[in-house]
mmCIF file of the N, C-alpha and C atoms, coordinates in Angstrom:
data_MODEL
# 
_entry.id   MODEL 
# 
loop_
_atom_site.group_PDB 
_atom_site.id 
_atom_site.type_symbol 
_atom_site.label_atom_id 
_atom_site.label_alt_id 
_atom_site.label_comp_id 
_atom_site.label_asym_id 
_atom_site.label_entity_id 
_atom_site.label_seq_id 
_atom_site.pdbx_PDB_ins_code 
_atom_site.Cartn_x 
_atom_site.Cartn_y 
_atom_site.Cartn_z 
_atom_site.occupancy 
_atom_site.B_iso_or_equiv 
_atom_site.pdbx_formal_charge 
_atom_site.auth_seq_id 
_atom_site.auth_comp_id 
_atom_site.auth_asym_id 
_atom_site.auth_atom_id 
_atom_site.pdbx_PDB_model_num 
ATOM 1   N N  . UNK A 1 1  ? -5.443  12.349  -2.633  1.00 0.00 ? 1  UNK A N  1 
ATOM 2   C CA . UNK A 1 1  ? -4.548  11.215  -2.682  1.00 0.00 ? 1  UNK A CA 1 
ATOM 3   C C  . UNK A 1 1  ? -3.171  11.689  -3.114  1.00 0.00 ? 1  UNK A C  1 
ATOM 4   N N  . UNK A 1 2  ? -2.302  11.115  -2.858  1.00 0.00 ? 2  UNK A N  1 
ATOM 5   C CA . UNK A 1 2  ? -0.535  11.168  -3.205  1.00 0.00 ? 2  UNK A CA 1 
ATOM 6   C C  . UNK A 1 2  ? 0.013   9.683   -3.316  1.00 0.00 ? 2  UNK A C  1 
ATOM 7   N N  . UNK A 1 3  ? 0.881   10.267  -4.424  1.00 0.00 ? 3  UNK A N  1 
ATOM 8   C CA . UNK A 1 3  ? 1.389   8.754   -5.002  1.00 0.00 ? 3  UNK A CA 1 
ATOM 9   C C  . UNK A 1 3  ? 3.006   9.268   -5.000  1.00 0.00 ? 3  UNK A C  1 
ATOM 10  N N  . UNK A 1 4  ? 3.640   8.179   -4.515  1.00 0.00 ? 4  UNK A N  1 
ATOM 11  C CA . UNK A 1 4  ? 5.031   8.975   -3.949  1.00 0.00 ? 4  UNK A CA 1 
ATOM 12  C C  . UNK A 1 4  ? 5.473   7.329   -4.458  1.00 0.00 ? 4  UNK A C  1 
ATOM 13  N N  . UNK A 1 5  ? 6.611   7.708   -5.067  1.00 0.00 ? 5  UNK A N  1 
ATOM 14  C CA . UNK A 1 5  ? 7.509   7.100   -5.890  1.00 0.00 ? 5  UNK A CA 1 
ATOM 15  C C  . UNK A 1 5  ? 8.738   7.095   -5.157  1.00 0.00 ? 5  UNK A C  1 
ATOM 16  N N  . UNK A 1 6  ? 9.077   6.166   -4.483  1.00 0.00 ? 6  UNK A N  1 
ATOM 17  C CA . UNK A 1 6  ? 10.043  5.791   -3.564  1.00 0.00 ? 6  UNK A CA 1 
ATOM 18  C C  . UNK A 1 6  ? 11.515  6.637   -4.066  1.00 0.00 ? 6  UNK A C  1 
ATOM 19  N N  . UNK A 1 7  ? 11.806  5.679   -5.715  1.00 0.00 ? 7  UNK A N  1 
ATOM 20  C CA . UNK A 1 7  ? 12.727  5.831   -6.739  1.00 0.00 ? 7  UNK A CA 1 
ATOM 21  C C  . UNK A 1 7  ? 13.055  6.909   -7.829  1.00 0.00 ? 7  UNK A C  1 
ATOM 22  N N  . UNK A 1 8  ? 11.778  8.079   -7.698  1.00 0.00 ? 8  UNK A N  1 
ATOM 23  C CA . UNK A 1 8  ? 12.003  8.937   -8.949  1.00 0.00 ? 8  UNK A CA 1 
ATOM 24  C C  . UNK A 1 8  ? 11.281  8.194   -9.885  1.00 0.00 ? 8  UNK A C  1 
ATOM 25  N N  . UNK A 1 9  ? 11.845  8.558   -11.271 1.00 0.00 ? 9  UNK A N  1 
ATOM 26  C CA . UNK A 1 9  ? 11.654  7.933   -12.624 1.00 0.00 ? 9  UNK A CA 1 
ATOM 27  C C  . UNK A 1 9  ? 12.609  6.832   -12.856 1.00 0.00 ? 9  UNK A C  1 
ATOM 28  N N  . UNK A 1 10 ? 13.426  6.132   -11.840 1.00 0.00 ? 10 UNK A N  1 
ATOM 29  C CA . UNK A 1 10 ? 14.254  4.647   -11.703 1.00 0.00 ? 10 UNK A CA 1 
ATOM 30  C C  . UNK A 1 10 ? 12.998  3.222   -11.780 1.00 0.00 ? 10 UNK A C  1 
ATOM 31  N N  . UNK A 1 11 ? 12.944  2.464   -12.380 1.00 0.00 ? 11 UNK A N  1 
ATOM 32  C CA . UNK A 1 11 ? 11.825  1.477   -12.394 1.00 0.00 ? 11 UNK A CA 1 
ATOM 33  C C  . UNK A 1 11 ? 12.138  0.842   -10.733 1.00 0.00 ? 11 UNK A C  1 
ATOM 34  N N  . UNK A 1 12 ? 11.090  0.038   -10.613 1.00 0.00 ? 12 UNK A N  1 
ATOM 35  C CA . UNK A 1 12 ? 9.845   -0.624  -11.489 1.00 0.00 ? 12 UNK A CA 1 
ATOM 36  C C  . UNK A 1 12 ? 8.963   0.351   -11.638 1.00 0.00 ? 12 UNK A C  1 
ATOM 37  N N  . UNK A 1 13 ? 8.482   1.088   -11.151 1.00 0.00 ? 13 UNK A N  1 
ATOM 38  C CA . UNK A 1 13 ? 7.837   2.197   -11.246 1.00 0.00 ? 13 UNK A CA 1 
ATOM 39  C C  . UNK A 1 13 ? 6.222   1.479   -10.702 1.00 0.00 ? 13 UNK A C  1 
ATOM 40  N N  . UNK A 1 14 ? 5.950   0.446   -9.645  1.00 0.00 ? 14 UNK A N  1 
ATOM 41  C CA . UNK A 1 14 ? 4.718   -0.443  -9.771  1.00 0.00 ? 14 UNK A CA 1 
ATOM 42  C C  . UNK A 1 14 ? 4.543   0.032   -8.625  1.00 0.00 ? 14 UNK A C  1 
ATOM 43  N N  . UNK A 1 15 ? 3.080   0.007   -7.930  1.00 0.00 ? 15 UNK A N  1 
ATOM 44  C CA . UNK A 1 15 ? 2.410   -0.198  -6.764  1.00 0.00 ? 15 UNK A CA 1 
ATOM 45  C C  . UNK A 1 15 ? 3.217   -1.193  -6.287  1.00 0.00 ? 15 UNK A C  1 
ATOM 46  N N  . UNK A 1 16 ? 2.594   -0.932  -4.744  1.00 0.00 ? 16 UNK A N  1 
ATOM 47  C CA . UNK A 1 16 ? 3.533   -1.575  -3.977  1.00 0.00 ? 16 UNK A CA 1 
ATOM 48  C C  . UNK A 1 16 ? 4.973   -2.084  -4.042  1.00 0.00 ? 16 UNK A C  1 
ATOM 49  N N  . UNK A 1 17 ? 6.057   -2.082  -4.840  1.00 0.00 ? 17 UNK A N  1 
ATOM 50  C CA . UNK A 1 17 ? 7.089   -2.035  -4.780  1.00 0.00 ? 17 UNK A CA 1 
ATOM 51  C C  . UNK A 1 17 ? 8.259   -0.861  -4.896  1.00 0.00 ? 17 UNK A C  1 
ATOM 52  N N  . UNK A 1 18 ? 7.475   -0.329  -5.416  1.00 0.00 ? 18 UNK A N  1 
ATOM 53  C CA . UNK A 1 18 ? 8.447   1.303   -5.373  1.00 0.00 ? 18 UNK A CA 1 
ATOM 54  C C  . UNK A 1 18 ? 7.188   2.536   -4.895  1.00 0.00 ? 18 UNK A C  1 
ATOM 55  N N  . UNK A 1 19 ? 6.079   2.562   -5.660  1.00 0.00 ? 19 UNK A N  1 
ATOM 56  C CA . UNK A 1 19 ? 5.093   3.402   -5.655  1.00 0.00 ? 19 UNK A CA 1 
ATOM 57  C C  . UNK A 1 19 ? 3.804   3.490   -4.186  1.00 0.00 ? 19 UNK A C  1 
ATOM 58  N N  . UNK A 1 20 ? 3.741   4.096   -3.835  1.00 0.00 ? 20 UNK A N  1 
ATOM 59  C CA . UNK A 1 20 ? 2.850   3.631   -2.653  1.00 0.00 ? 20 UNK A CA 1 
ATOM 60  C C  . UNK A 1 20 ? 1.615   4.950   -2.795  1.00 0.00 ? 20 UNK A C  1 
ATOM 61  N N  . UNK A 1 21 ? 0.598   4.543   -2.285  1.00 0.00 ? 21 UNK A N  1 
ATOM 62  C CA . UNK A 1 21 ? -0.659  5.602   -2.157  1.00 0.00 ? 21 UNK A CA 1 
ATOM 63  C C  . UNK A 1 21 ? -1.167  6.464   -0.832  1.00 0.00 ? 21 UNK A C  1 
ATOM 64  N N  . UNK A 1 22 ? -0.946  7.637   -0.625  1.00 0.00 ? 22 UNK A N  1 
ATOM 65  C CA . UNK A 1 22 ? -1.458  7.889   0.828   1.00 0.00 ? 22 UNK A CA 1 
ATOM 66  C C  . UNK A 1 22 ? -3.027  8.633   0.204   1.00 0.00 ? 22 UNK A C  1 
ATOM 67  N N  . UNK A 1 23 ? -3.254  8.928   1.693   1.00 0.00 ? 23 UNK A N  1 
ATOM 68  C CA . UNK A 1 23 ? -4.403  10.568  1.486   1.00 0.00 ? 23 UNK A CA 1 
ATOM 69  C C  . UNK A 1 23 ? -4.814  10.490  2.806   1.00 0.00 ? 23 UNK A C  1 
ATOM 70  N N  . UNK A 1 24 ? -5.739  11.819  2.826   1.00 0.00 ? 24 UNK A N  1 
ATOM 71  C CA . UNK A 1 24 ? -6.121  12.348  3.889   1.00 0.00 ? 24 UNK A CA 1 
ATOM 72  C C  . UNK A 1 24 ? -7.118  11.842  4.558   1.00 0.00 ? 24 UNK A C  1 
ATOM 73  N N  . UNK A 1 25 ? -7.611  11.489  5.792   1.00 0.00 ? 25 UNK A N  1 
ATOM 74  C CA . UNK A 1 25 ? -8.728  10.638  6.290   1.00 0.00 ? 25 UNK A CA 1 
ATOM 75  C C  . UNK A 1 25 ? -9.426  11.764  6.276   1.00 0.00 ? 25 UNK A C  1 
ATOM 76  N N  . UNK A 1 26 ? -10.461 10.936  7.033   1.00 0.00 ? 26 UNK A N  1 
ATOM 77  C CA . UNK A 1 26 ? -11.766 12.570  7.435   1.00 0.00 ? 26 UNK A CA 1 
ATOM 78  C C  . UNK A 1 26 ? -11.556 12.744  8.473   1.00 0.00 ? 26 UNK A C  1 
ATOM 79  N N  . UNK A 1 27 ? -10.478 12.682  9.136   1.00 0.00 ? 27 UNK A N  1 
ATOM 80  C CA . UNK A 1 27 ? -10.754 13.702  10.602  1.00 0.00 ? 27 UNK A CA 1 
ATOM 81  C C  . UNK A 1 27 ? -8.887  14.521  10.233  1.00 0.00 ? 27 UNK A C  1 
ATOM 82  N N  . UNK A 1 28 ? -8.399  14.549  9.271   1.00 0.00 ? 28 UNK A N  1 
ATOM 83  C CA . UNK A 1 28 ? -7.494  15.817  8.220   1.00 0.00 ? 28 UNK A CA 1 
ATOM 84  C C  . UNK A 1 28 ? -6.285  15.163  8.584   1.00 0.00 ? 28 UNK A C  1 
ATOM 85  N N  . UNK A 1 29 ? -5.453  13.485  9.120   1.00 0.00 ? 29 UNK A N  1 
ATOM 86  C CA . UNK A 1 29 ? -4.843  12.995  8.799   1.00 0.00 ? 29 UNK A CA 1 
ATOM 87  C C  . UNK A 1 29 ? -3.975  12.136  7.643   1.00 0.00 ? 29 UNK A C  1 
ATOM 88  N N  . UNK A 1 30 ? -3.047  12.300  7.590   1.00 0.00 ? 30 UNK A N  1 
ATOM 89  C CA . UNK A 1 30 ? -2.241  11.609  6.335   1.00 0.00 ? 30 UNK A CA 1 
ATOM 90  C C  . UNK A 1 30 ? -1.837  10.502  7.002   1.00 0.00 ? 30 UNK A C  1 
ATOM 91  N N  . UNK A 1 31 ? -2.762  9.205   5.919   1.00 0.00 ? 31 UNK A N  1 
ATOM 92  C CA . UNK A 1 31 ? -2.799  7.573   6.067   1.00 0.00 ? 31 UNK A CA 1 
ATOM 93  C C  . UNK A 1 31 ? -2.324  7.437   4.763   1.00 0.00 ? 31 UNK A C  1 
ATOM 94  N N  . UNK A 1 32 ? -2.121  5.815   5.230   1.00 0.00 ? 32 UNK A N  1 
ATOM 95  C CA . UNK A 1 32 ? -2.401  5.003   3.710   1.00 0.00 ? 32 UNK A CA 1 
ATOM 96  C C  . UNK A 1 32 ? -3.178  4.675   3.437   1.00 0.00 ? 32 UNK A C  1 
ATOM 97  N N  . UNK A 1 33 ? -3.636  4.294   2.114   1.00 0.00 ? 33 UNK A N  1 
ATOM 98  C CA . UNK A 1 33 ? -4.689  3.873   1.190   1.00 0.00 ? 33 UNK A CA 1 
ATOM 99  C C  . UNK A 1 33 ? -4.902  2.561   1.019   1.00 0.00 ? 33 UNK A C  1 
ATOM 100 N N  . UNK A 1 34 ? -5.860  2.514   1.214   1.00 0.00 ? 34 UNK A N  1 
ATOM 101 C CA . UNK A 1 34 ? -7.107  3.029   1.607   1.00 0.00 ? 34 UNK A CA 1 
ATOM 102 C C  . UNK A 1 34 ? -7.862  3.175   2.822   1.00 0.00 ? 34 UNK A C  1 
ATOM 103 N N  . UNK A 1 35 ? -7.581  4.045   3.587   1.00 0.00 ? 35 UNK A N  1 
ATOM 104 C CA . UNK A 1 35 ? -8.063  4.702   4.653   1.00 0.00 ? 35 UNK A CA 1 
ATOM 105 C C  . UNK A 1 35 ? -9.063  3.977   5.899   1.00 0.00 ? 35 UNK A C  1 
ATOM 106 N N  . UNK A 1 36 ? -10.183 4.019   4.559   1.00 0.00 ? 36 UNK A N  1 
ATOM 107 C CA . UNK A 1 36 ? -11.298 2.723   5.188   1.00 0.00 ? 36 UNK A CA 1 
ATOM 108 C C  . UNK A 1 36 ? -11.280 1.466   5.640   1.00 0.00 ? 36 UNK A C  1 
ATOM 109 N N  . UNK A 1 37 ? -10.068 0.501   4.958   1.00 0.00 ? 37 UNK A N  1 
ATOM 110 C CA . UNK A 1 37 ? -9.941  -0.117  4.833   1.00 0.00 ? 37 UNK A CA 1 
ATOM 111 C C  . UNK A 1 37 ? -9.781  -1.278  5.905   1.00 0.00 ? 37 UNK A C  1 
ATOM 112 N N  . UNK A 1 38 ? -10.171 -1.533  6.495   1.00 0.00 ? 38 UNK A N  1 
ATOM 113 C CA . UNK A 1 38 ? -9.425  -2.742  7.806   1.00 0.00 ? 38 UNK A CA 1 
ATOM 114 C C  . UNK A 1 38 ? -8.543  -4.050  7.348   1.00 0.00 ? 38 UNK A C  1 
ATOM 115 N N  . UNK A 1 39 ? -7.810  -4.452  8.570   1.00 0.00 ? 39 UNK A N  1 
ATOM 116 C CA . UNK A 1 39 ? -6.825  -5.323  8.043   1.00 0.00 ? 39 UNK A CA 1 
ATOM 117 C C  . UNK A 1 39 ? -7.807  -6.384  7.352   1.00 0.00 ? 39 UNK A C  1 
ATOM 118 N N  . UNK A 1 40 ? -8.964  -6.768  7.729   1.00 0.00 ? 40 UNK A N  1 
ATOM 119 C CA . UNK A 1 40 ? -9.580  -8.295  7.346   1.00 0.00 ? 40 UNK A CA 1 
ATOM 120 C C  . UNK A 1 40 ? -10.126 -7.409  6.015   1.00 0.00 ? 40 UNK A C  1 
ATOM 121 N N  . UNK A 1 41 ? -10.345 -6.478  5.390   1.00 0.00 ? 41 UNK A N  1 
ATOM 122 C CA . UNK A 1 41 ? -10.581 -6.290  4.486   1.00 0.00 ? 41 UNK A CA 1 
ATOM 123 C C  . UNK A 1 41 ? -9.115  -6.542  3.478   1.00 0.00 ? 41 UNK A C  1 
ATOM 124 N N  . UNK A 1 42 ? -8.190  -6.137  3.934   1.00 0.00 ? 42 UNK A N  1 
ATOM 125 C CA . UNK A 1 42 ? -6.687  -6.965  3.301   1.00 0.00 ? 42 UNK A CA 1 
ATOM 126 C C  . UNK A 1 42 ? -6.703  -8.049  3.154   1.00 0.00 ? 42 UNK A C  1 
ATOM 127 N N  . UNK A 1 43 ? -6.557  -8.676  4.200   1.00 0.00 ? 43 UNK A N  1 
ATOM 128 C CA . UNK A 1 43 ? -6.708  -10.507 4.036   1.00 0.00 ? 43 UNK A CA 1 
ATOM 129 C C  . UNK A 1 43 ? -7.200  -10.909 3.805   1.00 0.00 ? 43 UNK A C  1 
ATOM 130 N N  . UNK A 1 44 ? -8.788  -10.485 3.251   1.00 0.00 ? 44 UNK A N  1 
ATOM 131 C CA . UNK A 1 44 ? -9.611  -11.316 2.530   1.00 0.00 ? 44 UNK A CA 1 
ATOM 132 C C  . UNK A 1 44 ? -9.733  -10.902 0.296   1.00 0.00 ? 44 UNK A C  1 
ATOM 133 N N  . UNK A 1 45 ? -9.087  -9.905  0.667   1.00 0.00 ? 45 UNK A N  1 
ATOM 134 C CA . UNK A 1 45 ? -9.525  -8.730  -0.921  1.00 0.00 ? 45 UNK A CA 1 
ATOM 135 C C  . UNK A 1 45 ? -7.802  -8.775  -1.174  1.00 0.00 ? 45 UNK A C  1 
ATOM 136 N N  . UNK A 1 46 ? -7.077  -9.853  -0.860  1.00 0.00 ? 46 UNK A N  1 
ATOM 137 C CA . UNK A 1 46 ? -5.225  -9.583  -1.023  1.00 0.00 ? 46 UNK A CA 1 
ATOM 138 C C  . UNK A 1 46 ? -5.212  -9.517  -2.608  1.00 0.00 ? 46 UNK A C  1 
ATOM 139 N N  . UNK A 1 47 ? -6.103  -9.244  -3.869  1.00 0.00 ? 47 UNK A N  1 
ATOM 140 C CA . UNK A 1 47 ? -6.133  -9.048  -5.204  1.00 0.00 ? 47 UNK A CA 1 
ATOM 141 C C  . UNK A 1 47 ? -5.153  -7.754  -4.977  1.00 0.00 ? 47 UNK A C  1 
ATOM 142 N N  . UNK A 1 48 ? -5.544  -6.726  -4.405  1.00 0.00 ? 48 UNK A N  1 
ATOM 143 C CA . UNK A 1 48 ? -4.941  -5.174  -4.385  1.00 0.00 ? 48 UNK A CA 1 
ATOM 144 C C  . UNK A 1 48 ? -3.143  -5.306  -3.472  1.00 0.00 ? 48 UNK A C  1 
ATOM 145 N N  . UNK A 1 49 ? -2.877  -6.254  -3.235  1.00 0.00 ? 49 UNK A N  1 
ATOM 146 C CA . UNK A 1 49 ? -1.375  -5.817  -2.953  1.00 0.00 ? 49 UNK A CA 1 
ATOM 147 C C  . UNK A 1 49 ? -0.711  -7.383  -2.879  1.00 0.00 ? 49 UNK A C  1 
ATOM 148 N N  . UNK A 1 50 ? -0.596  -8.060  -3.841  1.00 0.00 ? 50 UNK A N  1 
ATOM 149 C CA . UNK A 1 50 ? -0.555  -9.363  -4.535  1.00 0.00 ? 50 UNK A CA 1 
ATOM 150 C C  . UNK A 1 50 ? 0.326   -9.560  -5.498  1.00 0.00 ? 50 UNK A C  1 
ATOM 151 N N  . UNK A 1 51 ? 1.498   -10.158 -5.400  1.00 0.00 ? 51 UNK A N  1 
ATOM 152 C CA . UNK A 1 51 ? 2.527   -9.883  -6.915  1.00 0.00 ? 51 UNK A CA 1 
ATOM 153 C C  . UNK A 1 51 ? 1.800   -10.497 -8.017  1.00 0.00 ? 51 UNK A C  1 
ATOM 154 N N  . UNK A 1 52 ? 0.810   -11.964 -7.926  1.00 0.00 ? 52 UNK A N  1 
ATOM 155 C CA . UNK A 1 52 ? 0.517   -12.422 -8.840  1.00 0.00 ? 52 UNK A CA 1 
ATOM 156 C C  . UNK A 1 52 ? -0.787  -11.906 -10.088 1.00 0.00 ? 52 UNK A C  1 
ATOM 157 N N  . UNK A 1 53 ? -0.770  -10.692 -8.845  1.00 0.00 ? 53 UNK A N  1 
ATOM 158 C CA . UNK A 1 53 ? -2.212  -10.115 -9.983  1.00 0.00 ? 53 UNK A CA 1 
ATOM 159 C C  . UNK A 1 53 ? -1.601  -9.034  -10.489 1.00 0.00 ? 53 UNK A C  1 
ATOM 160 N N  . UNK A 1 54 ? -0.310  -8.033  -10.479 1.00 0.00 ? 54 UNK A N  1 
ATOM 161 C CA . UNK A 1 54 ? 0.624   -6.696  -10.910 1.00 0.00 ? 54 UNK A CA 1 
ATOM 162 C C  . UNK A 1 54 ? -0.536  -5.637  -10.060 1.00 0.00 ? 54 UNK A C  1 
ATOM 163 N N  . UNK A 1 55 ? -0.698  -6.349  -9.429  1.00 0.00 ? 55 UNK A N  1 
ATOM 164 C CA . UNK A 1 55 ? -1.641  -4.869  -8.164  1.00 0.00 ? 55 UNK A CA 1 
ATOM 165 C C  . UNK A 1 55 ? -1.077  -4.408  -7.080  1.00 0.00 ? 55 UNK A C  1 
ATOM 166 N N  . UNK A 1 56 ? -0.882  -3.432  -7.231  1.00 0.00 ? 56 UNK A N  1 
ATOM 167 C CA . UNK A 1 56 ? -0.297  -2.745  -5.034  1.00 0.00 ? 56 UNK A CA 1 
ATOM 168 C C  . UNK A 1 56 ? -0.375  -2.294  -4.797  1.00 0.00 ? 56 UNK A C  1 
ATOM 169 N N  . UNK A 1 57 ? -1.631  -1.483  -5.198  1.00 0.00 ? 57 UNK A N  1 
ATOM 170 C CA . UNK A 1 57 ? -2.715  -0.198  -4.560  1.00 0.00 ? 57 UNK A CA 1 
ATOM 171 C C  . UNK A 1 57 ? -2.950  0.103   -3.068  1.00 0.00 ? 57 UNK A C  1 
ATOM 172 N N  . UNK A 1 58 ? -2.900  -0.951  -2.339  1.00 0.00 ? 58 UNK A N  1 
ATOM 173 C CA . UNK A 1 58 ? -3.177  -1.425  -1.161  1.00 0.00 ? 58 UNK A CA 1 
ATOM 174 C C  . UNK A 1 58 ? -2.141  -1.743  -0.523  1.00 0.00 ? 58 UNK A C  1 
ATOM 175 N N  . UNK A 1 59 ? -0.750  -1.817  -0.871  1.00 0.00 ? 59 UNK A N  1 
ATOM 176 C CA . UNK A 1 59 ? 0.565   -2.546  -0.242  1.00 0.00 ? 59 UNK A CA 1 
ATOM 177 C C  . UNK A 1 59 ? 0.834   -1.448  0.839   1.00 0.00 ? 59 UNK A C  1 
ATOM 178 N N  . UNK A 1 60 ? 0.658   0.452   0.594   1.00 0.00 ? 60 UNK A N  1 
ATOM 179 C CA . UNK A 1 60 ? 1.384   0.830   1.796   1.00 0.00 ? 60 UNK A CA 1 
ATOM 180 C C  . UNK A 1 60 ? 0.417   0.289   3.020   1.00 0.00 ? 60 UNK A C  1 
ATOM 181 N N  . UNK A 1 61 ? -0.734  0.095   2.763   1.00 0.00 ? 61 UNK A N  1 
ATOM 182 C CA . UNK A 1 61 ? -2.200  -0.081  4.319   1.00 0.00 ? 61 UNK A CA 1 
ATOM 183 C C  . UNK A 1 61 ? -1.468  -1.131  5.098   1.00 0.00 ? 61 UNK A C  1 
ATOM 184 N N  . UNK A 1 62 ? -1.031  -2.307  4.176   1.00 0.00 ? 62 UNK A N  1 
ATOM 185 C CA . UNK A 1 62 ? -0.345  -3.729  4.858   1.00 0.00 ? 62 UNK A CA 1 
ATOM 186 C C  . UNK A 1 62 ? 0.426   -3.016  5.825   1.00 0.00 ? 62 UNK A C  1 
ATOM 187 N N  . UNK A 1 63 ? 1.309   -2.213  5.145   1.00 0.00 ? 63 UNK A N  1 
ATOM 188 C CA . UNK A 1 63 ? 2.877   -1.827  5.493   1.00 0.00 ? 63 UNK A CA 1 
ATOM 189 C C  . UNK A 1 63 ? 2.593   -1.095  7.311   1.00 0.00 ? 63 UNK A C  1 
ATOM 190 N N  . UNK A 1 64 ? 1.436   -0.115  6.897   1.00 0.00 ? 64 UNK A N  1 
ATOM 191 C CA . UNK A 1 64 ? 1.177   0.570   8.164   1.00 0.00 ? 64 UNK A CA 1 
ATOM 192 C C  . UNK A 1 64 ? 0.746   -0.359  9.133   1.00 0.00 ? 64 UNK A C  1 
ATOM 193 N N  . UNK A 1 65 ? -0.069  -1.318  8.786   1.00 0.00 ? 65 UNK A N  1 
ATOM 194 C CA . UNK A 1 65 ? -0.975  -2.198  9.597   1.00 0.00 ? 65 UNK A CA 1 
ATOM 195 C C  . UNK A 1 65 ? -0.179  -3.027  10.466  1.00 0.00 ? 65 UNK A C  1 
ATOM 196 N N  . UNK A 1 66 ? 0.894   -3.219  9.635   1.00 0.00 ? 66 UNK A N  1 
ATOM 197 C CA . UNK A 1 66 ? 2.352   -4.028  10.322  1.00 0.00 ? 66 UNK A CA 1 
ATOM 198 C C  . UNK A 1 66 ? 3.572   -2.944  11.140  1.00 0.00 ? 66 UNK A C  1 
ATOM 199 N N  . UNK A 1 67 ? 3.113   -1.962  11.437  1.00 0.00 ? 67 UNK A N  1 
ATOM 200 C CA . UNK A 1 67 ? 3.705   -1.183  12.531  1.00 0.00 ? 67 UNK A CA 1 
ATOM 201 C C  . UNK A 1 67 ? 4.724   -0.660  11.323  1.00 0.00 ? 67 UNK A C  1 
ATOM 202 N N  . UNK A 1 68 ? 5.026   -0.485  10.042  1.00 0.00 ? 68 UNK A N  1 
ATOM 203 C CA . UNK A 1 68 ? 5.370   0.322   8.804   1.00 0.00 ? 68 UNK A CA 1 
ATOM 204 C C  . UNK A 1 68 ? 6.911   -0.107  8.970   1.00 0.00 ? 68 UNK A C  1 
ATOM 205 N N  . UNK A 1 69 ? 6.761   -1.937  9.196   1.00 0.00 ? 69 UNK A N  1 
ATOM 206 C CA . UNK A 1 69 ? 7.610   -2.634  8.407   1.00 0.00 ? 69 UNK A CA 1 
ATOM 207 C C  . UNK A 1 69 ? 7.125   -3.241  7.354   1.00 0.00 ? 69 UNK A C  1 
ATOM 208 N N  . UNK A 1 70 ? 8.053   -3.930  6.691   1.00 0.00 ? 70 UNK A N  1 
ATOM 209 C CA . UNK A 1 70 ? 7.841   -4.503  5.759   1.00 0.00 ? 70 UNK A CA 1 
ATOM 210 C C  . UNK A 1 70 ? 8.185   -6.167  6.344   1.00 0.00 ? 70 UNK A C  1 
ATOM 211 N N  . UNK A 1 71 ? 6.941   -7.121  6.721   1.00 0.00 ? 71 UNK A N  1 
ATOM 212 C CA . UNK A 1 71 ? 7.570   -8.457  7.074   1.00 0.00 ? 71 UNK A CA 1 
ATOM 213 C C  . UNK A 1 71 ? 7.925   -9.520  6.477   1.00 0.00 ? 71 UNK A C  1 
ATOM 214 N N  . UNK A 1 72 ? 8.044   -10.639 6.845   1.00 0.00 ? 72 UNK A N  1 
ATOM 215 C CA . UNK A 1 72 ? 7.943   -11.399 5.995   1.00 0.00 ? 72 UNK A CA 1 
ATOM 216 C C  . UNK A 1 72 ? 7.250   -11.919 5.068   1.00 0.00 ? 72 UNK A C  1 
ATOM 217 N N  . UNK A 1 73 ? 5.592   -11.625 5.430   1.00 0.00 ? 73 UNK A N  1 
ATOM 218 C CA . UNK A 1 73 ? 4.628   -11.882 5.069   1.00 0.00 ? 73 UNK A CA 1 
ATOM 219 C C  . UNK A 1 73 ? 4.513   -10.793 3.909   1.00 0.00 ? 73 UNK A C  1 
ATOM 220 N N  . UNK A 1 74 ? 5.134   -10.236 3.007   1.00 0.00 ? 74 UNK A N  1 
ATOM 221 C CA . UNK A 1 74 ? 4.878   -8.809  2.659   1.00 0.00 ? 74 UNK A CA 1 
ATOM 222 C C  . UNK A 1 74 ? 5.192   -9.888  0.938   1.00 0.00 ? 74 UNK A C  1 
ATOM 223 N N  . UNK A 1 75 ? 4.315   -9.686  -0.151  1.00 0.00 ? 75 UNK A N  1 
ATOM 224 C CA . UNK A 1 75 ? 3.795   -9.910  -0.969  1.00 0.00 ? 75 UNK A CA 1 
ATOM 225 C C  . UNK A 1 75 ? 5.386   -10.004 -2.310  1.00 0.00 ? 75 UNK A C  1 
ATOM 226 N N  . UNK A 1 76 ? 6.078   -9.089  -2.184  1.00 0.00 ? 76 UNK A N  1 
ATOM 227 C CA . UNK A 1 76 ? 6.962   -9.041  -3.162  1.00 0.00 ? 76 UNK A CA 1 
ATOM 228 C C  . UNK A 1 76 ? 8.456   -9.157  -1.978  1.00 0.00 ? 76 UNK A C  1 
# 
């Protein structure tokens, strides 16, 4: 896994808003995290990239899933 900090040591320093998660799938590609994950597993489990819970473990998967914009629909 890699955790890449958009900002450095500049805040917020949080998942999904500055901080994002990749790693390697099993066939030796660099995704986002969580890998496994399918979009309806997002839209139903939205706890992991959600402003109201301080979670965004899961915010870059949205990001990719949405062609690696950020839409309107995008949590923060």
């Amino acid at each position: 896994m890699f955790f890449i900090d958009l900002n450095g040591a500049l805040g917020p320093n949080r998942f999904g808003r500055d901080v994002f998660i990749f790693a390697i799938n099993d066939k030796g590609y660099l995704t986002s995290y969580p890998a496994h994950r399918s979009l309806n597993d997002l839209n139903s489990i939205k706890v992991y990239c959600a402003p109201n819970s301080n979670v965004g473990e899961w915010c870059a998967r949205k990001i990719e899933y949405d062609g690696w914009k950020i839409k309107d629909d995008y949590p923060w």
